[in-house]
VOTI-279693 format. One record per residue (C-alpha): residue number from 1; residue in one letter; x, y, z. Coordinates in steps of 0.02 Angstrom, whole numbers. Example, Ala and Ser with C-alpha at 12.3 -4.5 7.8 and 13.67 -1.06 7.14 Angstrom:
2
seq,type,east,north,up
1,A,615,-225,390
2,S,684,-53,357
***
This chain:
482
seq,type,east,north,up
1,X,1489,-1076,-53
2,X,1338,-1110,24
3,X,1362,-986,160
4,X,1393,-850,34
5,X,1247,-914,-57
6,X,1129,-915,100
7,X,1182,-721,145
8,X,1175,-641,-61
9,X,1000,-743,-55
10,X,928,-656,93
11,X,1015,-498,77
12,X,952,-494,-102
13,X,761,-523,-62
14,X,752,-419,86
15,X,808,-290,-34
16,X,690,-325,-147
17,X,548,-327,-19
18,X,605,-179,72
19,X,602,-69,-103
20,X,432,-78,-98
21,X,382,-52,73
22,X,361,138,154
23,X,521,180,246
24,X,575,339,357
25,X,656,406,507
26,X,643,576,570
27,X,643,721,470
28,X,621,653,297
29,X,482,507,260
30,X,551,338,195
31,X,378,322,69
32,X,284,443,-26
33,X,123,414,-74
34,X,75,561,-217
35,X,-101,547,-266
36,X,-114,636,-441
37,X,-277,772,-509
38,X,-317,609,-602
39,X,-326,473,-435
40,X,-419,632,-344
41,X,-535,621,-494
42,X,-556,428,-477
43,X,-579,426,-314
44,X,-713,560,-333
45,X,-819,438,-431
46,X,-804,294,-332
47,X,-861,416,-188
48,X,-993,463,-290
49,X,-1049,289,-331
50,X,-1049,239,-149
51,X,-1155,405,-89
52,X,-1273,356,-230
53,X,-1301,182,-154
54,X,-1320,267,14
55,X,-1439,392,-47
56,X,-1572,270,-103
57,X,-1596,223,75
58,X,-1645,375,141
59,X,-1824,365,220
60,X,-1947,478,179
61,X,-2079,517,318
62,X,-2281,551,286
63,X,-2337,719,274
64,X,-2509,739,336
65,X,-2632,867,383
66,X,-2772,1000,366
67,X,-2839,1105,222
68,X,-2951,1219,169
69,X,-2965,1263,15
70,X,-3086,1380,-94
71,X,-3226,1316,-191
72,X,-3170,1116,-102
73,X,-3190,1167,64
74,X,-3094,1081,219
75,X,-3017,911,220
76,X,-2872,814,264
77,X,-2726,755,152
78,X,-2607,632,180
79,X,-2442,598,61
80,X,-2365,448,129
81,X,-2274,296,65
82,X,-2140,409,-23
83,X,-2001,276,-88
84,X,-1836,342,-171
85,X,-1845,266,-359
86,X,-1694,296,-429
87,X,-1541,457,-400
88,X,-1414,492,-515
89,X,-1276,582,-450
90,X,-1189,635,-616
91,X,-1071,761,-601
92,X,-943,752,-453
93,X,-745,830,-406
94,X,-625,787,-270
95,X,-470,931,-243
96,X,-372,952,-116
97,X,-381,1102,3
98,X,-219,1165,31
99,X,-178,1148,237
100,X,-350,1042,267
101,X,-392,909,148
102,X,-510,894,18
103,X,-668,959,-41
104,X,-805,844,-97
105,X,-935,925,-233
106,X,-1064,837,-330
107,X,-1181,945,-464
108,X,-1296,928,-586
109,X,-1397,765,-505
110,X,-1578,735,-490
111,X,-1699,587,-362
112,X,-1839,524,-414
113,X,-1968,468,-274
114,X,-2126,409,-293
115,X,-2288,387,-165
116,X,-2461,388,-141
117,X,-2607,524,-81
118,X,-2756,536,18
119,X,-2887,663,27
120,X,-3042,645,158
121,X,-3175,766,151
122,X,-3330,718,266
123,X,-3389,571,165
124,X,-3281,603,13
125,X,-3115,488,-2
126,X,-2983,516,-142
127,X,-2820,422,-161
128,X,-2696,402,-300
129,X,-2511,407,-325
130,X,-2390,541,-389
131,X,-2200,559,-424
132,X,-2088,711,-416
133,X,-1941,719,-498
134,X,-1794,826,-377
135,X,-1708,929,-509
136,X,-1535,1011,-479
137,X,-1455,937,-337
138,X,-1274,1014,-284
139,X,-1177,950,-139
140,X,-1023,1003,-82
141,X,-913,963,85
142,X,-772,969,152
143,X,-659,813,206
144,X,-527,852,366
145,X,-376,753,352
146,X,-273,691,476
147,X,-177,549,598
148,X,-199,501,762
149,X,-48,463,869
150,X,-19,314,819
151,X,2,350,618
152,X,-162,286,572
153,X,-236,401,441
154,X,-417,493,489
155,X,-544,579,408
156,X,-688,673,441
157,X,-832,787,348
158,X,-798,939,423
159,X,-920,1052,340
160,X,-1080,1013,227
161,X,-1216,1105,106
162,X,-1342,1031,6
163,X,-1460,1129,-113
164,X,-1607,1076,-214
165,X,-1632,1193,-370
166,X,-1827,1131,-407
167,X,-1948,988,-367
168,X,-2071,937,-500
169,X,-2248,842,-470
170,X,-2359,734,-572
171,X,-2513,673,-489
172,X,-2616,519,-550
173,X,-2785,616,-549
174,X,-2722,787,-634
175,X,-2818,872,-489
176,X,-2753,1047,-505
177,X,-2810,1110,-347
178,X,-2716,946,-260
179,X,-2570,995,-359
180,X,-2577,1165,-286
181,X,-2593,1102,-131
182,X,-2427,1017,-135
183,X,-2324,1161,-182
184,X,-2390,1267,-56
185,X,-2401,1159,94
186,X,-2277,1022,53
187,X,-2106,1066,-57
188,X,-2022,1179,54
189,X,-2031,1045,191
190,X,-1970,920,77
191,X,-1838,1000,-10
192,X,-1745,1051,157
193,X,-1802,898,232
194,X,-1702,803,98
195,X,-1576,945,99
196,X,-1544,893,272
197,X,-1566,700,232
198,X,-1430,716,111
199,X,-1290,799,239
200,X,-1326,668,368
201,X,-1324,534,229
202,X,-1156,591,196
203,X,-1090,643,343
204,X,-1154,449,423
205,X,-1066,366,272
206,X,-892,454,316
207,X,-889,443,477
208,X,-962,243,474
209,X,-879,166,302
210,X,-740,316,226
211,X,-639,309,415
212,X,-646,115,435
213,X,-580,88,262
214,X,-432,217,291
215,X,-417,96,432
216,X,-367,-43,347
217,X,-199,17,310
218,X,-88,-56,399
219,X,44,27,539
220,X,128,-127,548
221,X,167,-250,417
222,X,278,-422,489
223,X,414,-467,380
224,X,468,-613,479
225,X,472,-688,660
226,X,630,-562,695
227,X,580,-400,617
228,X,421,-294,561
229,X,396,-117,450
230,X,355,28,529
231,X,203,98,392
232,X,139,254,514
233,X,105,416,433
234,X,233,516,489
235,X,110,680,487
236,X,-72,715,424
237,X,-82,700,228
238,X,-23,845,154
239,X,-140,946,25
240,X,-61,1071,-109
241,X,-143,1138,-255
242,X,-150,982,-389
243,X,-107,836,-273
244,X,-124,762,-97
245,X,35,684,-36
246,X,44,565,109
247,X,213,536,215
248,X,255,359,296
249,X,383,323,435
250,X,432,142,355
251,X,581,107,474
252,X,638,-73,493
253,X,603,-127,683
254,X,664,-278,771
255,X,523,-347,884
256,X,600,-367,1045
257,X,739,-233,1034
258,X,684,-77,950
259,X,803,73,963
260,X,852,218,878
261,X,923,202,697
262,X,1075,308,674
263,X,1045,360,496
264,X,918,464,412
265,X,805,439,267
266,X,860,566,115
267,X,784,697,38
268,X,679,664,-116
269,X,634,759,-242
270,X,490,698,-341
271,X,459,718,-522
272,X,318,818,-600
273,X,231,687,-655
274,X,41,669,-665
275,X,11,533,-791
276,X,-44,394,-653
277,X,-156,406,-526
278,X,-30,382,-382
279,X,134,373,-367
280,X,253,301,-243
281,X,416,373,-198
282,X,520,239,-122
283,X,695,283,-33
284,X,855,174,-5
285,X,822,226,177
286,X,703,72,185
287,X,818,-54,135
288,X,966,8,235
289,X,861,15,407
290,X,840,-163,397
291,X,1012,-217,340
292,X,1065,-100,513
293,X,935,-186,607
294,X,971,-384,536
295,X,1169,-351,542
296,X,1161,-291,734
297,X,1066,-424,795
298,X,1194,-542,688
299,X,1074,-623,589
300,X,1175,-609,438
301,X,1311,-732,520
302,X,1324,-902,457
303,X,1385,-1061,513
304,X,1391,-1192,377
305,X,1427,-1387,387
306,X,1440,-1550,289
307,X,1273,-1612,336
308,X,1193,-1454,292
309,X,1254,-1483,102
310,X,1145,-1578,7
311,X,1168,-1762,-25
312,X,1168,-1768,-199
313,X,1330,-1633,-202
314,X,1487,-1685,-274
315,X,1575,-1526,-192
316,X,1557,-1596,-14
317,X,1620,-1514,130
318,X,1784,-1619,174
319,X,1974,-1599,155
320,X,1969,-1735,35
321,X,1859,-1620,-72
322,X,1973,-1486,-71
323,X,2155,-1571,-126
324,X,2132,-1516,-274
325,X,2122,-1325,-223
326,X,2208,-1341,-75
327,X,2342,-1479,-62
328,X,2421,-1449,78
329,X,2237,-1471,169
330,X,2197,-1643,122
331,X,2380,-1692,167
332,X,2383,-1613,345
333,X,2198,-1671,379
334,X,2155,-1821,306
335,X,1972,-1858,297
336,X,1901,-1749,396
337,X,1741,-1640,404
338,X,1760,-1462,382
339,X,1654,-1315,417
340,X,1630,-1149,356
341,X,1599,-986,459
342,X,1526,-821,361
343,X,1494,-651,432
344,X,1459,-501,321
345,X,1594,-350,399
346,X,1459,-224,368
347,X,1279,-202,349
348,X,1285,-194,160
349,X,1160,-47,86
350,X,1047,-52,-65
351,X,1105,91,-191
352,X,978,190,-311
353,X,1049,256,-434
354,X,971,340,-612
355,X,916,176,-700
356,X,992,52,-584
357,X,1003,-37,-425
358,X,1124,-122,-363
359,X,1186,-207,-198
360,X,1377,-253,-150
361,X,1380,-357,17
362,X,1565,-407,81
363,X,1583,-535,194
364,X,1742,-651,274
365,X,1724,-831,266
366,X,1826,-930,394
367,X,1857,-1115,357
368,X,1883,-1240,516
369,X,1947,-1402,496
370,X,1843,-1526,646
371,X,1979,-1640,736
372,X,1926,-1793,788
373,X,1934,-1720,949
374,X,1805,-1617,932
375,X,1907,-1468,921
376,X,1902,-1356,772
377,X,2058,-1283,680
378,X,2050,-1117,578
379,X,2156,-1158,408
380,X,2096,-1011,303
381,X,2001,-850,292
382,X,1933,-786,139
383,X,1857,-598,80
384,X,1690,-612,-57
385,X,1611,-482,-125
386,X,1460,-488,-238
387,X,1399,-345,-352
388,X,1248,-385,-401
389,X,1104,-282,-490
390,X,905,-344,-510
391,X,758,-309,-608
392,X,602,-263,-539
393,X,420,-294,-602
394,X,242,-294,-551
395,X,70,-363,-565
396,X,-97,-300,-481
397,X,-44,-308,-301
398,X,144,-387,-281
399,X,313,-354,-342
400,X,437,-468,-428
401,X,621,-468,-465
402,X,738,-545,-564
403,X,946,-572,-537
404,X,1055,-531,-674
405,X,1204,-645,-641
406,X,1366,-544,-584
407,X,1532,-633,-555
408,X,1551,-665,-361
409,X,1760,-610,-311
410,X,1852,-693,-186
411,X,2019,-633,-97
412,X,2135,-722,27
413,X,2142,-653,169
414,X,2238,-793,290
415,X,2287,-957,255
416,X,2386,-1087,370
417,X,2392,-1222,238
418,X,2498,-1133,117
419,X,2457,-1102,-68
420,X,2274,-1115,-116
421,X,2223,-1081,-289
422,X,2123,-954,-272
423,X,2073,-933,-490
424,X,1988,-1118,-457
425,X,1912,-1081,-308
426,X,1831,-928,-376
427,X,1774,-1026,-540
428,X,1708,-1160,-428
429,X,1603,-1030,-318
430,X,1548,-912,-469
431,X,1481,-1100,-550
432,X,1376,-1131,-416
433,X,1295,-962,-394
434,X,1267,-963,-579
435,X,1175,-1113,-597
436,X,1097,-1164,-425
437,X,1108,-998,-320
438,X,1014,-884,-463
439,X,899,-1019,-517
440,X,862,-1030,-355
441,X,820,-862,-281
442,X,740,-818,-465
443,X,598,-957,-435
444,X,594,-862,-241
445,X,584,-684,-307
446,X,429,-731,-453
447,X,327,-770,-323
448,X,348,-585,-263
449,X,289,-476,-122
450,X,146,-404,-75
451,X,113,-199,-68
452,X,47,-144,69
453,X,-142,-73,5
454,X,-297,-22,76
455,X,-429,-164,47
456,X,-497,-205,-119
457,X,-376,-99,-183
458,X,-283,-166,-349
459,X,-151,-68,-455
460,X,-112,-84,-640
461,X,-47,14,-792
462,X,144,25,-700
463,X,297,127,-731
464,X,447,121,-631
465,X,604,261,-632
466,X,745,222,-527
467,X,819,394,-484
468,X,960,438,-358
469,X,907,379,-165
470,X,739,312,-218
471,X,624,235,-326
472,X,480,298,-401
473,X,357,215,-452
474,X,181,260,-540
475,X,32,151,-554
476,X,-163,192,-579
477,X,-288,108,-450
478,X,-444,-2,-446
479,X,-573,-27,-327
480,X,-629,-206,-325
481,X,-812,-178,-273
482,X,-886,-316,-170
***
């Protein structure tokens, strides 16, 4: 019992975690990642929020020099201290550009900077202060998209234009001829010079904060001391007309031994959906990776004893325990210790199916009796198989499951003590799972797993479709600003 209990537990939340990590072998990814017209457009104003705050920045140099004007004469100006007030990028669009990436656009924004003038004229001095208000700003670039070799995604601006539609003035003294001044001798160099400000503003914040962030997703994710998940984008993220999709690897590795896996992830075909920001296409291909990988290495075997029962068990391990089921037993082998030996036959697979998912491991359990001289005796083998089906759910950044309880079968295989009654044997094993082995891994599962996520990342609003090979699943996002 506890053997069988030990394997459905781990085979069950390894499922569970597995469903919601990327997955893939060669051809066909294991994880889709869909980002939706309405993510692209969130994303687009958090981008535009964090060029904003980059914008502000921007230092402004002094413009100085000579003038002469009619009816003043010759002098020199200086407009220096120019400080960035405020900028209000308003209007702004992320959408993908089919083969490349995406295009970055922001319209309809203005600056406002304000600073101080001087005016010397032999022994005249003039100084005041002035503000200009930078009317119609448009920017618009172009974001390459990409992986390096080793599946980490990349980014960079490839292309950039800024334009300035009009700059207005308002000087402290009203001094039209100062006023003229300005537009003659001092917009055009301002407007390109923040034209140009803007572009390397941008381009700086990609290249310095946008690439390190897509950075933080992880290639590699542990699940345990024995095995880890493969997260690498399997190719550079893929832009079509309404949505960018990106392809992960997700193949179950074992540390120390990895090697080819001899099946291949399915083919998925996503629904048209576009009612969440992203959406996650999960296949079965995950799952059964690491049930290959965990079976090979014989992980899943089990060796089970009387000490390893707990004390306060009136089912102990003994032949004295089991006259009643097996009478024959306690007769041949009076008081003695037992031990159970549990191997499942094949790695058992995680099935998707329309509105379901389910899981069927079969395993043999071989019972030893211990002689007193420290041999062991086999006195019966026994076939269980488990069907059992889960419910998923999800908060902000894990996911959770839930067992629905399923009757656990058992068949005799072999037995060298004669008749064993199987009916109470099976009641006996189905009581346990019931209420101890579902309990159990219930309290395990609602502590969840976490998603793998860029940082600050948090997702909400869920909805989850279980369709045939995979599960998809559609969430909006939220950047946690720090």
């Amino acid at each position: 019992m506890a053997a069988l209990t030990r394997v459905l537990s781990f085979l069950l939340l390894l499922g569970l975690l597995l469903a919601f990590s990327p997955e893939a072998l060669c051809v066909n990814p294991g994880l889709v990642a869909r980002i939706t017209a309405k993510g692209l457009e969130y994303v687009a104003k958090e981008g535009r929020v964090a060029l904003q705050t980059e914008l502000r920045r921007i230092m402004l140099p002094d413009f100085t020099g000579d003038f002469k004007i009619k009816h003043v004469g010759r002098g020199h100006y200086e407009f220096h201290s120019l400080d960035i007030r405020s900028c209000e990028l308003l209007g702004s669009t992320l959408t993908p550009l089919p083969g490349q990436g995406l295009s970055f656009s922001i319209s309809d924004s203005f600056i406002q900077v304000r600073g101080k003038w001087k005016v010397r004229k032999s022994f005249l001095k003039l100084q005041g202060s002035f503000d200009l208000q930078v009317k119609g700003i448009t920017i618009s670039a172009n974001l390459l998209l990409g992986s390096e070799p080793l599946g980490k995604p990349t980014v960079t601006a490839s292309s950039c234009s800024s334009h300035i539609h009009d700059i207005e003035v308002d000087m402290s003294e009203g001094l039209g001829w100062l006023l003229n001044l300005f537009h003659n001798q001092i917009e055009s160099k301002l407007q390109k010079l923040l034209e140009n400000k803007i572009c390397e503003m941008l381009q700086k914040s990609v290249t310095s904060d946008l690439q390190p962030y897509l950075q933080t997703l992880p290639i590699t994710t542990e699940i345990d001391s024995f095995a880890s998940i493969d997260y690498s984008l399997m190719e550079a993220p893929r832009a079509t007309a309404q949505m960018l999709d990106v392809m992960l690897k997700a193949e179950i590795f074992n540390h120390d031994h990895r090697s080819p896996v001899a099946i291949l992830a399915p083919v998925m075909s996503l629904p048209e959906e576009h009612d969440r920001m992203v959406y996650f296409a999960i296949s079965d291909y995950v799952f059964n990776t690491a049930s290959l990988v965990y079976h090979k290495a014989g992980y899943l075997n089990l060796s089970i004893t009387d000490d390893m029962v707990p004390p306060t068990s009136t089912l102990r391990l003994t032949t004295k325990s089991f006259r009643g089921i097996i009478p024959r037993l306690a007769r041949q082998y009076p008081n003695m210790k037992m031990e159970l030996q549990g191997a499942v036959i094949s790695a058992p697979f995680l099935n998707f199916s329309p509105g379901n998912l389910s899981l069927a491991p079969q395993m043999e359990i071989e019972a030893f009796v211990l002689l007193p001289s420290s041999g062991r005796e086999s006195v019966f083998r026994l076939g269980v198989t488990a069907n059992v089906s889960a419910i998923l759910t999800f908060n902000a950044s894990k996911i959770t499951g839930f067992l629905k309880p399923e009757k656990v079968q058992v068949e005799l295989k072999e037995s060298k003590v004669g008749v064993i009654n199987i009916e109470l044997l099976e009641a006996l094993l189905n009581y346990y799972v019931l209420y101890t082995f579902y309990p159990e891994i219930n309290d395990k599962l609602e502590k969840g797993f976490p998603l793998p996520l860029l940082k600050r990342i948090q997702l909400y609003n869920p909805v989850f479709q279980i369709h045939k090979d995979f599960l998809f699943l559609g969430t909006d996002i939220q950047y946690m600003r720090v």
